[in-house]
N, C-alpha and C positions, 0 to 999 in steps of 0.2 A: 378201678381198671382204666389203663390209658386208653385214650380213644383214636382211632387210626386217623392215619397221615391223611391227607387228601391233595397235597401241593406234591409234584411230579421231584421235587427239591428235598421233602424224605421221604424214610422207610422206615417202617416200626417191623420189628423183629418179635412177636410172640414167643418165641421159644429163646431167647435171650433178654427178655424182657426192655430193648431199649431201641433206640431212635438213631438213624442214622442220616446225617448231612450229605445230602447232594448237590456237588459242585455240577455247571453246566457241563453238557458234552464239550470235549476237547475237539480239533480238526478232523483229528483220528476217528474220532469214534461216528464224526457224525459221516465222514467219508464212510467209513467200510459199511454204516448202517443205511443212508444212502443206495447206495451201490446193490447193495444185497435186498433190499426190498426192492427195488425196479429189477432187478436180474431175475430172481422170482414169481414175480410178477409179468413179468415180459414172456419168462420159459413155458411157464402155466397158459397163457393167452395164446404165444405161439402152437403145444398139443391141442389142448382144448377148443380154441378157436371161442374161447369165453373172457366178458372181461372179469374180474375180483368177484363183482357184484355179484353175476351172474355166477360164476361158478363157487362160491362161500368160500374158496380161499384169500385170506388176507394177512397181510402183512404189517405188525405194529413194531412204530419204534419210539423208545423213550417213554409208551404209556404206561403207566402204571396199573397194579392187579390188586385188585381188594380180597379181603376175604379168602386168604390164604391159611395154609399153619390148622394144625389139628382143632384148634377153636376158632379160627376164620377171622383171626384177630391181626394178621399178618395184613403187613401193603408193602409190595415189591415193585419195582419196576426197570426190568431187563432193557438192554440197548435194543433187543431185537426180541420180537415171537412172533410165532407162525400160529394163527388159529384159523379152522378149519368147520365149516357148517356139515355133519355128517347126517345120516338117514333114520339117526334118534329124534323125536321132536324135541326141539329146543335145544338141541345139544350141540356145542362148539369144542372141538377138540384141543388143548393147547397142547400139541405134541415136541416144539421145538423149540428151545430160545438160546439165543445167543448174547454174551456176552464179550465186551472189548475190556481186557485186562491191563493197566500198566506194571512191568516189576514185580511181580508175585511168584515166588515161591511154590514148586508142584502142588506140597501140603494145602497151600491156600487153594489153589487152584480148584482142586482135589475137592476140599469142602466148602466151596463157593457151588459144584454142581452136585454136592449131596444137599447143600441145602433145597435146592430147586426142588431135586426130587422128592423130597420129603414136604414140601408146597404145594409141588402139583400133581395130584393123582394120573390124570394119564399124562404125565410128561416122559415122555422113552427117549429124547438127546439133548445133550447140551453141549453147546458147541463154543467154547472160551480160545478166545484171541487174546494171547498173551505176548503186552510189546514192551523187550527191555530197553536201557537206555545202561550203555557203558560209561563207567564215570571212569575220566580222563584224569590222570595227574599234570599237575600244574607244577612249575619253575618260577623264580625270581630274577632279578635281573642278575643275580649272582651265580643261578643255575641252580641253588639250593630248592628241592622240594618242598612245595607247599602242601598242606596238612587240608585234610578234607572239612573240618571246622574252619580251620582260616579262609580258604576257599568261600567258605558258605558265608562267612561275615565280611570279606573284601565284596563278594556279590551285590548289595545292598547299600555297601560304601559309598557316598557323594565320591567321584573321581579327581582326585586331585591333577592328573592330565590330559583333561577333557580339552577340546582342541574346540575354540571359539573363533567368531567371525573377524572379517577382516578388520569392522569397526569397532572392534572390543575398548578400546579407548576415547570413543566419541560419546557425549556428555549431552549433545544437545536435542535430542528427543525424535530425531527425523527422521524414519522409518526410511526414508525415499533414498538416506544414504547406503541401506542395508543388501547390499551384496547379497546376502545367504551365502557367499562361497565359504571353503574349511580351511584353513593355514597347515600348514606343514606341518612337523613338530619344530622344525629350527623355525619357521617364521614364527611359533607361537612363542620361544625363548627371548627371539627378537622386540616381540610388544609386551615382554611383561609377563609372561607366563598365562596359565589358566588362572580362572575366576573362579571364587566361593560362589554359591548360590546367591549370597545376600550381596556380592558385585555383581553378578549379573541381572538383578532385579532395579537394581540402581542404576544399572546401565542403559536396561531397556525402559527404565520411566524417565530417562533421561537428567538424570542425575539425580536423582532422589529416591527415597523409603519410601513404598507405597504407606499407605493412611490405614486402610480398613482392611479388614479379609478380602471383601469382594474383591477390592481394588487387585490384592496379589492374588487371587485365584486367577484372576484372567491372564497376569501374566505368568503363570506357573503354568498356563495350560499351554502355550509355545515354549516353554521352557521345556518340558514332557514330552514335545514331540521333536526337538531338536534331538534331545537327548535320546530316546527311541532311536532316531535317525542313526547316530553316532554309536550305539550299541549294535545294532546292525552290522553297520561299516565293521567293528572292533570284530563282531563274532567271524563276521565272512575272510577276516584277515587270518583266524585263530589264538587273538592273542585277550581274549575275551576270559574273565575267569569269574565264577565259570561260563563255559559256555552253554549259551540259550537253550541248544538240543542236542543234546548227545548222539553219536553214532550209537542207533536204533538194530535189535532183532528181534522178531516177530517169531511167532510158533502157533500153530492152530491145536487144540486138544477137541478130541471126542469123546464127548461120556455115553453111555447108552448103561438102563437096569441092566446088571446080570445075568439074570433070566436063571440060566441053573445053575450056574456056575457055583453055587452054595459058599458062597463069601471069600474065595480063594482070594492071598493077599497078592496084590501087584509087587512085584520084584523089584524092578526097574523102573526110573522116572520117566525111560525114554522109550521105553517098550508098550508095546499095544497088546491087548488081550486080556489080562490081567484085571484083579478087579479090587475095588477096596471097600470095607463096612464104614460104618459108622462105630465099631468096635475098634477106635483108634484110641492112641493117647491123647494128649491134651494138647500137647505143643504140634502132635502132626494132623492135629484137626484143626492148628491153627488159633484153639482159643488158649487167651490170658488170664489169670484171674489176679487182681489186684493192682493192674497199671494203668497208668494215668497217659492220656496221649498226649505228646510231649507239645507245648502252643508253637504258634506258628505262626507266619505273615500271609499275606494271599499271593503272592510271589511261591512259595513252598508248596502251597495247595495246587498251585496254577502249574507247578513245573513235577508233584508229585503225580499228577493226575493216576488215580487208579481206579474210577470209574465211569459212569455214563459222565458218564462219568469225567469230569474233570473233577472225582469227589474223592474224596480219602474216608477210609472205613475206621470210626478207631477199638482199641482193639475187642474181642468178642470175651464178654464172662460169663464163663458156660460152667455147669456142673458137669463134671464127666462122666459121673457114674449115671446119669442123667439122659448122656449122649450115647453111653455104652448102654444102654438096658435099650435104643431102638439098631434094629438091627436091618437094616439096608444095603445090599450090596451092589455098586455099581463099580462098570469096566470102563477103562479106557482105551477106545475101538479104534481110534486114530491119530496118528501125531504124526508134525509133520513142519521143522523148519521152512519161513521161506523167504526172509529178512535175513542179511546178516552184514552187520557193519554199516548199515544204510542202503546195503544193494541188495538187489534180487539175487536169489540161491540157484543155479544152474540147475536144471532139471537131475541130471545127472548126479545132485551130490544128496538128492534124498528122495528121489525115485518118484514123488508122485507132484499130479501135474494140476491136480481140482480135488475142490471140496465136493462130494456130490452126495445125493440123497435119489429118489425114487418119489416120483407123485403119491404114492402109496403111504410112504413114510410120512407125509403129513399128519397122515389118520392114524397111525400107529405102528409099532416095530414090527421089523422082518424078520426070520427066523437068522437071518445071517444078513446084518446091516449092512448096507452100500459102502460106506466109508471105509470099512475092512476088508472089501473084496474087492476093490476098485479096479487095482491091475489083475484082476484074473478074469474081472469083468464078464462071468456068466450071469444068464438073462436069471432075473429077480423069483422066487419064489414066495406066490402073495397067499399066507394064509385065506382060506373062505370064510373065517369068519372077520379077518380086517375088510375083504371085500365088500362085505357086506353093511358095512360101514359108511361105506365110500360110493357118491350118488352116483345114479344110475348115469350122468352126463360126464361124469368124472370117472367111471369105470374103467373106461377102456384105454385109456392114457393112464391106465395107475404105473405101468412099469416103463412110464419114459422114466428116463433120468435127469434131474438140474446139476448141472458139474458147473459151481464157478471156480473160473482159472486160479490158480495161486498166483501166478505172475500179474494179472490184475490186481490181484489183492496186494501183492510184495507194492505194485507201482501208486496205489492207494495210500498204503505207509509210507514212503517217499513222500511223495505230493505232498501230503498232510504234514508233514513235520515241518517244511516252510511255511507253511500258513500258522502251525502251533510254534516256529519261532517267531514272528510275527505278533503273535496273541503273549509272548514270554517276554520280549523287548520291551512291548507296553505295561505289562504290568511292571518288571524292574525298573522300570523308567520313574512311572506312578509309585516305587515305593522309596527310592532315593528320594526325588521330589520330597514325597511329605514328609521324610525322617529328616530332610535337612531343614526345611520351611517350618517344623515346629520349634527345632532353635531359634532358626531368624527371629518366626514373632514373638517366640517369647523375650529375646533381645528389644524387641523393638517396643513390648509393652512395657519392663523393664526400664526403659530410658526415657518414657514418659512422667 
């Protein structure tokens, strides 16, 4: 029997029997996780006049859950969950967790929050932020289109017109002559063109091969950052292929159980209400059986990011008949663009303004969720037996409401995409670097 994860970096999957690699959080994921635990936090303090402590609401993110999955063999760990001290002893409710999605397909979507439920006994929503990135087509200098594989292997390519400093021709080692300014493109025609790697390494040790490793790692590490520098400039100009971060769109999804709805199938990918089993097929529950996940650089990881994720899931081998004999039915209670092209969605063009939930729904679901009745917004009705759930200091604030804004959120994903083009610069930087530096040395052990 494999024995569960314990590093926040995997997850072991019981009911798939396998492990899953987790890249660090992305900008994204750690803003909107961020934001949303203090927003929570703040709303709850503000009714209650409690802090976390005091009132057993808390807010985790990035922790990881043991002892999940029908034999407790499961270790997961959501970008976000809300657990809650109720008036059981010992009993902490995890009724909410959110996840921050890159690129995924509703199906995936879909059964990323049937897994949850099926993990976590009283979990009644799951709340998946899903952010796409439009991939742009690319030209040549000729105008002819470039092909999305060429794109992906020019991305990674040492540049042949990388645009060097003024002293690109100076031999004699003295840093004190180094400008740092950038040449034109015609001044850079004028001195000679751009430099290989292995000229510029020569250039900055002042006319010579470095000796040893160490000796060229220190200078590859200003090499990395120039280069950084110059990918920057290339992407903000657009003529960057590809570019670092795609115009981004965002969509919030709501799962909540069923409840009676007796397994009715969701119609539409775009429609709320609706609900979908675990009586799916193969491919729209998202699992593979027999594919290998194609290898990759850490550039690809770092720019696929699809989970806490700056992780990639690779794909699920599931028995169907397996997945089809449990039978779960969950709805999708709300969706809701509010990202598009990299800007915020007008209020107007999809009607609602917040995410919001009910102090109450911490402890467990409403007979008719917040999320779906938002714009009609009648006062909450709290079963007596959640209330009773729910301590006697936290009672009476059960039916505020926490609505965070979508336009925060939409300005969230903004924000964070310069900072994860930033985090995308340095990594391509760092893989040109080493793809072209393992030629050089091996040139250079070679000629010894």
């Amino acid at each position: 029997m494999l024995k569960l994860a314990t590093s926040l970096l995997w997850e072991y999957s019981e009911r798939n029997e396998s492990f899953i690699i987790r890249c660090m959080p992305t900008p994204v994921h750690e803003s909107f996780c961020n934001y949303a635990s203090w927003f929570i936090h703040d709303a709850v303090q503000k009714y209650t006049k409690l802090d976390p402590v005091q009132s057993g609401i808390l807010v985790h993110t990035n922790t990881g859950i043991k002892r999940l999955g029908p034999q407790q063999f499961s270790h997961r760990c959501p970008d976000l969950c809300i657990s809650v001290k109720s008036t059981q002893p010992k009993m902490f409710i995890r009724g909410i967790v959110v996840e921050v999605e890159f690129s995924q397909s509703l199906a995936s979507l879909r059964q990323k929050a049937l897994d949850w439920f099926e993990d976590i006994s009283d979990l009644h929503m799951c709340i998946l932020i899903d952010i796409a990135e439009q991939a742009q087509e690319h030209m040549d200098s000729t105008g002819k289109k470039i092909s999305k594989s060429k794109a992906k292997k020019l991305k990674n390519e040492w540049p042949d017109w990388l645009i060097r400093n003024n002293d690109n021709n100076r031999n004699d080692g003295d840093s004190s002559h180094d400008t740092g300014g950038a040449l034109t493109l015609e001044e850079e025609i004028d001195t000679g063109g751009a430099l290989t790697l292995e000229e510029e390494i020569i250039r900055r040790m002042g006319g010579r091969m470095v000796e040893t490793k160490t000796e060229g790692q220190k200078v590859l590490m200003g090499v990395t950052e120039d280069l950084k520098t110059w990918l920057l400039e290339q992407d903000a100009q657009g003529v960057l292929i590809s570019a670092l971060v795609e115009p981004m769109d965002a969509t919030i999804y709501v799962y909540a159980r069923a409840g009676n709805n007796e397994g009715e199938k969701l119609d539409g990918d775009s429609q709320s209400g609706g609900s979908v089993t675990a009586q799916t097929s193969a491919s729209d529950a998202g699992c593979r059986t027999g594919e290998e996940y194609p290898a990759g650089n850490a550039d690809d990881v770092n720019d696929s990011s699809t989970s806490s994720d700056n992780s990639f899931d690779p794909p699920k081998t599931c028995s169907v008949s397996e997945r089809e004999s449990t039978y779960l039915p969950i709805s999708l209670i709300f969706s809701a663009p509010f990202v598009a092209s990299s800007k915020p969605i007008p209020h107007s063009s999809h009607g609602q303004t917040h995410l919001a939930f009910t102090i109450a729904e911490l402890y467990g679901p409403l007979p008719e969720p917040t999320p779906s009745r938002m714009n009609n917004n009648p006062p909450p009705t709290i079963p007596s037996s959640l209330l009773e759930l729910i301590p006697p200091m936290i009672r009476p604030h059960a039916h505020n409401t926490i609505a965070i804004p979508l336009d925060n959120l939409a300005q969230l994903v903004i924000d964070a995409s310069e900072q994860l083009r930033e985090e995308r610069a340095m990594s391509r930087a760092v893989t040109m670097v080493e793809w072209e530096w393992a030629k050089v040395w091996e040139a250079v052990i070679k000629a010894r």
